[in-house]
C-alpha positions as CSV (number, residue, x, y, z in Angstrom):
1,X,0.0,0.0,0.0
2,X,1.5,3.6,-0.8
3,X,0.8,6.3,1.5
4,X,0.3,9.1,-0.1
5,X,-1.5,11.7,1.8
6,X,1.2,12.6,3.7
7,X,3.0,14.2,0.9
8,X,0.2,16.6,-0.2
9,X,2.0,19.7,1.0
10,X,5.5,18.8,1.7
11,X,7.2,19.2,-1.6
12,X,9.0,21.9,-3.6
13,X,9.5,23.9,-0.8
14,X,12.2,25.4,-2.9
15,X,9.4,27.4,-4.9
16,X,8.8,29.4,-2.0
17,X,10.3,29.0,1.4
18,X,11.8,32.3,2.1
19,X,10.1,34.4,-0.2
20,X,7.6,35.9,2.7
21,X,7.4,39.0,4.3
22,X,7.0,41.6,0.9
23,X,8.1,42.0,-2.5
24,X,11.5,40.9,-2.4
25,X,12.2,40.3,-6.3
26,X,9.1,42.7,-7.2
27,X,10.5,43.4,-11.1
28,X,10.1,42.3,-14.4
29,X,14.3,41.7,-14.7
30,X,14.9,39.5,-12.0
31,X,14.5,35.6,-11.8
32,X,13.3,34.5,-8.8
33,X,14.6,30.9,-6.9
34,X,12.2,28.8,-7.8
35,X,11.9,27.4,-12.1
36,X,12.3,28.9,-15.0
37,X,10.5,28.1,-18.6
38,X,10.8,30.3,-21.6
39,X,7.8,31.2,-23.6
40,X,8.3,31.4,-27.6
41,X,6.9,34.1,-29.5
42,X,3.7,32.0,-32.3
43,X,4.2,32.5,-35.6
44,X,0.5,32.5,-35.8
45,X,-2.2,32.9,-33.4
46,X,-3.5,29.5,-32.6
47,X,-7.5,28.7,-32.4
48,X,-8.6,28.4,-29.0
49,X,-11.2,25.5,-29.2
50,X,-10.0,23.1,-27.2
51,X,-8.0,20.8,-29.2
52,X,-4.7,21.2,-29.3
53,X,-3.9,20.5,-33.1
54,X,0.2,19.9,-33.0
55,X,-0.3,19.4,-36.9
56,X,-2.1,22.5,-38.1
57,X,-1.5,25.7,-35.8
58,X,1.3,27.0,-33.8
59,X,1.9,25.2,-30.8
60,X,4.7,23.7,-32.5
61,X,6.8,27.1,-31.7
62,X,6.0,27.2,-28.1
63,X,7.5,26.4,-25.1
64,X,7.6,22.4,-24.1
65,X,7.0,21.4,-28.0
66,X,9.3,19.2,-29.6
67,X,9.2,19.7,-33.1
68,X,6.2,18.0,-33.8
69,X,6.4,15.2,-32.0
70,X,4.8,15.8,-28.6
71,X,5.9,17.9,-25.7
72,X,8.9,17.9,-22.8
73,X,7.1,20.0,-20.7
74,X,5.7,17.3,-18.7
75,X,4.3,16.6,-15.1
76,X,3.8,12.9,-14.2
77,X,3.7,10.2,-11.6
78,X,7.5,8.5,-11.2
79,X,7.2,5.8,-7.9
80,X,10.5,6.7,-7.8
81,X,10.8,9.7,-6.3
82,X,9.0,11.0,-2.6
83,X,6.3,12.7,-3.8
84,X,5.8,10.5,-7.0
85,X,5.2,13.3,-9.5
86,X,8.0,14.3,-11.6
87,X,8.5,17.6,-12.8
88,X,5.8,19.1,-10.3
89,X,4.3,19.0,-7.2
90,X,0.7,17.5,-5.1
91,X,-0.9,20.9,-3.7
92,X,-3.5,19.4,-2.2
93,X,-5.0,15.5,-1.9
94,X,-3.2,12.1,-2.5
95,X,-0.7,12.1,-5.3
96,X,-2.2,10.2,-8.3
97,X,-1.1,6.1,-8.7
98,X,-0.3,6.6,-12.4
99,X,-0.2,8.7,-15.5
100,X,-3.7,7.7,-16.4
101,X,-4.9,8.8,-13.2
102,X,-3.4,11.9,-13.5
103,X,-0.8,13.5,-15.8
104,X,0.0,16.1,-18.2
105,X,1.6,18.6,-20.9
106,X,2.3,22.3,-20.9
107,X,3.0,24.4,-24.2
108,X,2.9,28.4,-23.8
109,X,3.6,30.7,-26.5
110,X,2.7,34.3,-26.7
111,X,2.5,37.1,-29.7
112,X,2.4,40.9,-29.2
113,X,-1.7,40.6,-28.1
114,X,-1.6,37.7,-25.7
115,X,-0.2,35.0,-24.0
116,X,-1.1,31.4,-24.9
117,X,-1.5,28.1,-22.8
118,X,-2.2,24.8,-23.8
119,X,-2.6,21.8,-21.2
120,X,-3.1,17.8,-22.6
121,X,-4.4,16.2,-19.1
122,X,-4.0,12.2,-19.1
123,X,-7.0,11.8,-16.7
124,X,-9.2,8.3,-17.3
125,X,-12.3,9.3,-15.2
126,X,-13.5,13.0,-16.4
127,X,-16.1,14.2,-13.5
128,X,-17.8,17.8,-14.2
129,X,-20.6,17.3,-11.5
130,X,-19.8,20.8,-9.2
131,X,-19.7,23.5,-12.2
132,X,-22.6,23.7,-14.4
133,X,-20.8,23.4,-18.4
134,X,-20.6,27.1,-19.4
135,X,-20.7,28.9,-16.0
136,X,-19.1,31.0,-14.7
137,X,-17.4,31.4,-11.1
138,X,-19.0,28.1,-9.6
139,X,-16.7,25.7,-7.9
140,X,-14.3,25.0,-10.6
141,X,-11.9,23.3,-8.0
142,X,-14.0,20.6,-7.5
143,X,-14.5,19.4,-10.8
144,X,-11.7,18.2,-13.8
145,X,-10.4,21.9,-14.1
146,X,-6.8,23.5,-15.0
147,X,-5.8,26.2,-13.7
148,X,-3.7,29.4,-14.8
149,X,-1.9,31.3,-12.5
150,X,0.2,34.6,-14.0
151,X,1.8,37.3,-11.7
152,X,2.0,39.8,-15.1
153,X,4.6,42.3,-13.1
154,X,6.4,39.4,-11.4
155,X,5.8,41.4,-8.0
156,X,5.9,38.5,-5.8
157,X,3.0,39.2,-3.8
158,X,4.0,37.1,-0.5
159,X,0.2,36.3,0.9
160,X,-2.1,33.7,-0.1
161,X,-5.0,35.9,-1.4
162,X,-8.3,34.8,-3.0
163,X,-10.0,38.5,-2.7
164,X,-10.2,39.2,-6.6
165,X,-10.0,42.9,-5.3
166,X,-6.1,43.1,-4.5
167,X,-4.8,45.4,-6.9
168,X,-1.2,44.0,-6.6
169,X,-2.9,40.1,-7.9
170,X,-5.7,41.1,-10.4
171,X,-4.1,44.5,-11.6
172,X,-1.7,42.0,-13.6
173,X,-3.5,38.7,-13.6
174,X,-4.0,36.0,-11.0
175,X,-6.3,32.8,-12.0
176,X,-7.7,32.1,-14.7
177,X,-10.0,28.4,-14.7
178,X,-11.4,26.6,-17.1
179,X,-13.0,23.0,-16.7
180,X,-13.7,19.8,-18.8
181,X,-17.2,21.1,-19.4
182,X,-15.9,24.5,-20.3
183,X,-17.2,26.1,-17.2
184,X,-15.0,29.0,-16.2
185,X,-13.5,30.9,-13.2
186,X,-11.7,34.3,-13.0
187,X,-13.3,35.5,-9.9
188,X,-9.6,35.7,-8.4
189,X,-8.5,37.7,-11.2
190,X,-10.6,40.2,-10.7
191,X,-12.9,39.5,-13.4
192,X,-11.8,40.9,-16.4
193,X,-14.3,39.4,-18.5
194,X,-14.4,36.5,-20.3
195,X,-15.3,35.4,-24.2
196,X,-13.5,35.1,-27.6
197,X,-13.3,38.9,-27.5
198,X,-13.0,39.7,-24.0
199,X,-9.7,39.9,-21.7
200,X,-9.5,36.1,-21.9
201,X,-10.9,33.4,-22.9
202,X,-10.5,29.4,-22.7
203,X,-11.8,26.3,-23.8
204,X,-11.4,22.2,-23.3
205,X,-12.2,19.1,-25.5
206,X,-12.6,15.9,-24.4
207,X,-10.0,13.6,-25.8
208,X,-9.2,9.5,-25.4
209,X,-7.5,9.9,-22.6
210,X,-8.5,12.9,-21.0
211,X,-9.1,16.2,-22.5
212,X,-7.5,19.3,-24.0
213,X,-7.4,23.0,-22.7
214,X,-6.6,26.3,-24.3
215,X,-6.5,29.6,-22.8
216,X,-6.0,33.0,-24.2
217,X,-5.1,35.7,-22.1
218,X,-4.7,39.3,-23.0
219,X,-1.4,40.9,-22.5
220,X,-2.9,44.1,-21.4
221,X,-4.9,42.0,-18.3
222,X,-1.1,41.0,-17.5
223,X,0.0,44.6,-17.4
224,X,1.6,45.0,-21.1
225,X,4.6,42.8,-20.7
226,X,7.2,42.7,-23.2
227,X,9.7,40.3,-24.6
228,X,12.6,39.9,-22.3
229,X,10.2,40.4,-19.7
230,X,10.3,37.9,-16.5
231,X,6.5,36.8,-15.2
232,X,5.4,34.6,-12.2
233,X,3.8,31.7,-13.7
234,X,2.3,28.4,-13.1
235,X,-0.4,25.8,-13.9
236,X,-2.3,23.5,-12.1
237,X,-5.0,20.6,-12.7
238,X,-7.4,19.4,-10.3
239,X,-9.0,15.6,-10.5
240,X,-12.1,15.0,-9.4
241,X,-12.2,11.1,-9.0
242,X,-15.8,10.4,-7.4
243,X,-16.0,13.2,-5.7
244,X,-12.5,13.4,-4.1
245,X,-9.9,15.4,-5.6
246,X,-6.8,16.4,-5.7
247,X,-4.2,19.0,-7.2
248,X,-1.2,18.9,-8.8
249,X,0.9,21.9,-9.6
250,X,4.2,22.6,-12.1
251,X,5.4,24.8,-9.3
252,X,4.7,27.1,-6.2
253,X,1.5,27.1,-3.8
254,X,-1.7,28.5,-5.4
255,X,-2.6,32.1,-4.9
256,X,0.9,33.0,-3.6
257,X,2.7,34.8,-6.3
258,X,5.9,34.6,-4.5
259,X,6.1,30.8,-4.8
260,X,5.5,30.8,-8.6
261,X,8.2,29.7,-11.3
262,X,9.8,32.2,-13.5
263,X,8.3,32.5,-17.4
264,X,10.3,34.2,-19.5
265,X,9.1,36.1,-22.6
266,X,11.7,34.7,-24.8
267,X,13.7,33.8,-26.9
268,X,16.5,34.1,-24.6
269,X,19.1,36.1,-26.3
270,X,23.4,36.3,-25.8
271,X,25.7,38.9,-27.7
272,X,28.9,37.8,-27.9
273,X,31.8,40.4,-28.0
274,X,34.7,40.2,-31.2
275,X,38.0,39.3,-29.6
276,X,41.5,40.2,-31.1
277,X,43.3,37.2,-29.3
278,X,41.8,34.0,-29.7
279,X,41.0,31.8,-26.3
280,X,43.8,29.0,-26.0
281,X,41.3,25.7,-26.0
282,X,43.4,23.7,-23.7
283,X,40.0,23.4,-21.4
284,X,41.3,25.5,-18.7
285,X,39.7,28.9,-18.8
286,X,42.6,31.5,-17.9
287,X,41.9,34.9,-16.8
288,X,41.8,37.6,-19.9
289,X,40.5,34.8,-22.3
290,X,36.8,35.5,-22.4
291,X,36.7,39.0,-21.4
292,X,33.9,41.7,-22.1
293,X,32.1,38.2,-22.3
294,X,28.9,38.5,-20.2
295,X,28.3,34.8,-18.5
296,X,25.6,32.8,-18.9
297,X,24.9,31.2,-15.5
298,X,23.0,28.5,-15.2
299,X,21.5,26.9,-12.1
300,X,18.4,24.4,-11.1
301,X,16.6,27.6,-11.0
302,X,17.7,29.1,-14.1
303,X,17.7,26.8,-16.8
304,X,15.5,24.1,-18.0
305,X,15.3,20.5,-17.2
306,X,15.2,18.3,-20.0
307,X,11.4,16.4,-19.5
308,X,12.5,13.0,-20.2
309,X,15.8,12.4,-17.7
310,X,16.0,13.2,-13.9
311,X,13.8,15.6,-11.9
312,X,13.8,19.5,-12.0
313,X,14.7,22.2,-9.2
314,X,13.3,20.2,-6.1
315,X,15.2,17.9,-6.3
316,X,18.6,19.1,-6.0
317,X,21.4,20.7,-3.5
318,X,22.9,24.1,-5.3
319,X,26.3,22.3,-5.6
320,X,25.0,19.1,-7.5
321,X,25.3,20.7,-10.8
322,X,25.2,24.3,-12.3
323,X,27.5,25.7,-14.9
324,X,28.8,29.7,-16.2
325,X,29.9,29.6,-19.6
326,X,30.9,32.8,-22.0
327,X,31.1,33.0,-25.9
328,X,33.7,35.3,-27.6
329,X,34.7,34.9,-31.6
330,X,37.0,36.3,-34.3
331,X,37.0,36.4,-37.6
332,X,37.9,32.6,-37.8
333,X,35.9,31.2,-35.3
334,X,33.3,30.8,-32.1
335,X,34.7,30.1,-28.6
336,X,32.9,28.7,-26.1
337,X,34.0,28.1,-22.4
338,X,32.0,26.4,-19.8
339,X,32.7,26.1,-16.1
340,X,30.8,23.2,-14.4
341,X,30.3,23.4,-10.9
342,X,29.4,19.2,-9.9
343,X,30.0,17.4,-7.3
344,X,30.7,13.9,-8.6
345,X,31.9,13.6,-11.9
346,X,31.6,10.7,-13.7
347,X,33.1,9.8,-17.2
348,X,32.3,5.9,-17.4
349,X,31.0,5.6,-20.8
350,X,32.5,7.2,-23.1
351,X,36.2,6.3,-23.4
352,X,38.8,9.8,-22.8
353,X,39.8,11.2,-26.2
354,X,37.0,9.1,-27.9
355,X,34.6,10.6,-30.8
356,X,31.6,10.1,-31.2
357,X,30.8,7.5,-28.0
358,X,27.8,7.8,-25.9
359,X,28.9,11.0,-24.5
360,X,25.6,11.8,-23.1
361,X,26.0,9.4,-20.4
362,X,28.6,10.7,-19.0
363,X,29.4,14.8,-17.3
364,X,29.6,16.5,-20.3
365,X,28.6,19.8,-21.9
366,X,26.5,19.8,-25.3
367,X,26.6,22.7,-28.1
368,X,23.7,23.5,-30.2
369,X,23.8,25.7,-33.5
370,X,21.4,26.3,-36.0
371,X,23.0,28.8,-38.3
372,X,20.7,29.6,-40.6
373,X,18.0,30.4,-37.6
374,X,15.2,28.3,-39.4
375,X,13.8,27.7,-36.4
376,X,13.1,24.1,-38.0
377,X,10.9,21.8,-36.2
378,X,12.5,19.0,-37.2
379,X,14.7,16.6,-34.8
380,X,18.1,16.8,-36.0
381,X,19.6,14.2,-34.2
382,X,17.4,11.4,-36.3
383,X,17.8,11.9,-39.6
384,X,21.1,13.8,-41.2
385,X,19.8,13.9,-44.5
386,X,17.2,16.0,-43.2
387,X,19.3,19.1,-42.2
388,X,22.1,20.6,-43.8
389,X,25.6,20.1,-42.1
390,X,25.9,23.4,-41.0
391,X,23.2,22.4,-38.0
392,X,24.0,20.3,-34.9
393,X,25.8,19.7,-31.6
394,X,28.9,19.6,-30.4
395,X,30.2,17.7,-27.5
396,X,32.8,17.9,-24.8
397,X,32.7,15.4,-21.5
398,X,34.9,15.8,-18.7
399,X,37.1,13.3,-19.9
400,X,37.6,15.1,-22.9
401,X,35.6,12.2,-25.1
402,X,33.9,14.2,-28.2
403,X,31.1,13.9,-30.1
404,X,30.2,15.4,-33.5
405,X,28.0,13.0,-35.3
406,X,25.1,15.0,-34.8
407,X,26.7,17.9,-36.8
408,X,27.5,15.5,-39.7
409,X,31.1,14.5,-38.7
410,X,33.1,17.6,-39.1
411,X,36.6,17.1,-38.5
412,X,38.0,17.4,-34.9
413,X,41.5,18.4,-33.8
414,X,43.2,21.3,-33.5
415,X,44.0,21.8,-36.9
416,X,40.7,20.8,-38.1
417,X,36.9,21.9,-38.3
418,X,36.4,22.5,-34.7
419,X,38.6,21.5,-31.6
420,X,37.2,21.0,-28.1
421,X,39.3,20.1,-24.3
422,X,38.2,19.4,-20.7
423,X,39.7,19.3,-17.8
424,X,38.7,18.9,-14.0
425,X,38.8,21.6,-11.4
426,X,38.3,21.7,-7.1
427,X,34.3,21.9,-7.6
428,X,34.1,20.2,-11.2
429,X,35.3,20.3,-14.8
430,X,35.8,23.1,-17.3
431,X,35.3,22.9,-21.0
432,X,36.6,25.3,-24.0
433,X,35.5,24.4,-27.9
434,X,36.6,26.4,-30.8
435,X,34.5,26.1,-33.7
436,X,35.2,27.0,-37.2
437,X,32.9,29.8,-39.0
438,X,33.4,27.8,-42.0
439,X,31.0,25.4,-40.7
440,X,28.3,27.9,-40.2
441,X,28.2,29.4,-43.6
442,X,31.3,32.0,-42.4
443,X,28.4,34.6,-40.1
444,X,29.3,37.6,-40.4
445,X,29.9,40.7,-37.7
446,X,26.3,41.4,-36.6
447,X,24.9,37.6,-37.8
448,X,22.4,36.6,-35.2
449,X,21.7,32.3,-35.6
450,X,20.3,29.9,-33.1
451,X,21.6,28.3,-30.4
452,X,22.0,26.4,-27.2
453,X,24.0,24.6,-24.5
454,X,23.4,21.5,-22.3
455,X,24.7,19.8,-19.5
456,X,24.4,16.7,-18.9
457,X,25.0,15.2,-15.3
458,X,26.5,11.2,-14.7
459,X,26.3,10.6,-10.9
460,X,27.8,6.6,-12.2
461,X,24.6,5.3,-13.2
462,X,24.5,6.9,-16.5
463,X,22.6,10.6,-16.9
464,X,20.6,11.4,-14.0
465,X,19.8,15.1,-15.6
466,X,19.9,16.9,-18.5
467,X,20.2,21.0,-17.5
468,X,19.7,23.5,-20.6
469,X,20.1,27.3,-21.5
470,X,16.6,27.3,-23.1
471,X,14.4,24.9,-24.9
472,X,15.5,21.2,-25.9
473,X,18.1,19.4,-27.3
474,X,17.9,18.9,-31.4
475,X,15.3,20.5,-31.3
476,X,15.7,24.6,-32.8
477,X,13.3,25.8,-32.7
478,X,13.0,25.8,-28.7
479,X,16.9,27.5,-29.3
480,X,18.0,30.7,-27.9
481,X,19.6,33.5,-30.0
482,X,23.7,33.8,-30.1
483,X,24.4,37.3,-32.3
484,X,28.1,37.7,-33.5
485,X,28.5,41.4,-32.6
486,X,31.2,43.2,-34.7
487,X,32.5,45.3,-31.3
488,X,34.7,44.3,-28.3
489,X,32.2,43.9,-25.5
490,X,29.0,42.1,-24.9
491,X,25.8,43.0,-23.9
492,X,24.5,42.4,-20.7
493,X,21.9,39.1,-20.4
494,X,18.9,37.7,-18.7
495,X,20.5,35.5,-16.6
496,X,20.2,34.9,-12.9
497,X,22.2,32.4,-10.2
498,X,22.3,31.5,-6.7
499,X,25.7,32.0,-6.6
């Protein structure tokens, strides 16, 4: 017998223990310690029906797709862990016994008008018997329901409030409801109005194994954000399974903006600065190499877990695995250094000085390009006849193994195509790679083109976790934006850390 109940409010207290007593990272700039996902700007509006069409409209393009295929942005029972939901959290009730009892996806885009949320619930008994289909403000919470939350100014509010008259909630959002028989809530968000032409609007479709929602939310009811801007986000989906129910959340406590994860209004975006003395790729990253570089740092709170390996930011101690890296180029080529901070480091797979070995089981650091920025939705790590061989990823473990057969086979060494070395430090491993312009159709000064970075994390039983920059690996277009810039320094980024 599992006992469950016991777990209904104990996990992810990462999302919010500490953040109490005001608005202590009240801005639009500034991550807050909890998770971070990146909304993509839609191509296209999608329709907001209910069904989530992956083949016809947008969704494709937003945040948790994978080209196509299904999603990564996933929350689902694992027995394995304490709580046994991966990638979230039970707010309230017994976690569910299995991904038919309860699971599901997450995909959130946004265009200059709104922001846009998609949910696919796994959920085999569909009770509506609270909310009367099409109403509004009834019990939503005690029927099949998801559940939006959005803190539009990222102000942190630090109570639990369910008014729907607090300026600092509904002036830039707050909860937004819809349930399996399209009955909706938005009492706490101080009802903005409702309908395919109001401030929002939301619908849900029953499916085989569960049921679609959609919500459209205007970005004036979220307080005008822009892109760039950091919001406090999450969702949640209640199960009503003969009258008992239960909640399970991506991240925080509901109602309490301070406990909610970070969404980014993405693409997240680096500018690297043009050096005049190229980085010595050794793998030891010496003072003076990267400089005017801003650093992409990258923590459990920062980045994004991969939805298929490990857990995400409740899971882990800040010293299990984070990583800085910085990107500088010349005329001849792109640098990239990575310091990885990791406690055990593992390197049992692939053999030192080895190409192409399974170097994602081991510590290693993986680079993504897509230099023509086609933002294709393709995998490219399936089929290399299906992208051109200026795509792909580069990899360096801690071992210094490499891999490259993901960019079509390039050649490696320090007189070739690209070059790459590791070596280990007191709190991990570091990383440099040079690689050549040639293999990115020679960018020029100014040349902004897709891109990534992963790391991957071996404990000694093969990868526990996959940690990434933005968006997921082969796939481009979840990638972030490197731009080439023609002058000395960079930019500053949108990047936070612990440390």
């Amino acid at each position: 017998m599992r006992y469950q109940a016991v777990f209904g409010f104990m996990v992810c207290l990462m999302c919010w223990t500490g953040l109490t007593g005001g608005n202590g990272w009240a801005d639009r700039s500034t991550l807050d310690p909890t998770k971070t996902a990146v909304a993509l700007p839609l191509p296209s509006a999608p329709v907001i029906d209910g069904t989530i069409d992956l083949a016809n409209e947008s969704w494709n393009y937003a945040a948790g797709a994978i080209g196509g295929s299904g999603n990564a942005w996933r929350i689902q029972v694992n027995e394995n862990l304490e709580d046994f939901v991966q990638w979230g959290r039970v707010s309230s009730g017994d976690a569910p016994w299995d991904n038919e009892d309860l699971s599901y996806n997450v995909w959130v885009g946004y265009d200059a008008d709104y922001l846009y949320v998609a949910v696919r619930v796994m959920d085999i008994d569909i009770f509506t018997d609270d909310a009367a289909a099409g109403s509004a403000n009834g019990n939503t919470w005690l029927d099949d329901s998801v559940e939006v939350f959005v803190d539009g100014d990222n102000s942190n509010f630090a109570s639990h409030d369910t008014t729907g008259t607090n300026p600092e909630v509904v002036g830039t959002g707050g909860q937004f409801v819809i349930t399996a028989n399209n009955a909706y809530r938005e009492a706490e968000a101080g009802n903005p109005g409702y309908g395919e032409n109001q401030a929002w609007y939301a619908k849900t479709a029953l499916t085989d194994t569960g049921y679609d929602a959609e919500f459209r939310i205007s970005m004036a009811a979220l307080g005008h954000p822009q892109p760039g801007d950091i919001l406090g986000f999450s969702v949640a989906v209640n199960d009503d399974d003969f009258g008992v129910t239960r909640q399970v959340i991506w991240c925080g406590e509901p109602h309490v903006e301070a406990t909610y994860g970070n969404l980014i209004l993405g693409p997240r975006t680096y500018t690297a600065p043009k050096t005049g003395a190229a980085p010595v790729v050794d793998g030891i990253i010496s003072a003076g190499e990267y400089a005017n570089a801003p650093a992409i740092a990258i923590d459990r709170h920062s980045g994004f877990y991969e939805g298929e390996v490990g857990d995400d930011a409740d899971s882990w101690l800040d010293g299990d695995h984070r990583y800085e890296a910085w990107i500088v180029h010349d005329d001849h080529a792109i640098y990239v250094a990575v310091d990885v901070t990791d406690d055990i480091i593992s390197t049992d797979s692939a053999e030192a000085g080895s190409e192409d070995g399974t170097t994602w089981e081991d510590d290693s650091v993986e680079i993504f390009f897509d230099a023509n920025n086609d933002k294709s939705l393709i995998q490219t790590n399936n089929d290399l006849s299906v992208h051109p061989p200026f795509e792909g990823q580069y990899v360096v473990t801690a071992n210094g193994a490499v891999r490259d057969a993901e960019a079509s086979n390039p050649v490696f060494g320090e007189a070739g195509d690209w070059y790459g070395a590791a070596s280990t430090t007191a709190k991990g491993y570091q990383i440099e790679a040079r690689l050549n312009k040639s293999l990115f159709q020679n960018p020029a000064d100014g040349t902004s083109i897709g891109f990534n970075l992963g790391l991957n994390d071996d404990d000694g039983a093969g990868r526990k976790v996959q940690l990434l920059w933005q968006g997921r690996a082969h796939y481009e277009a979840s990638y972030g934006i490197l731009t080439l810039s023609s002058q000395g320094g960079g930019t500053p980024v949108l990047e936070w850390s612990l440390y």
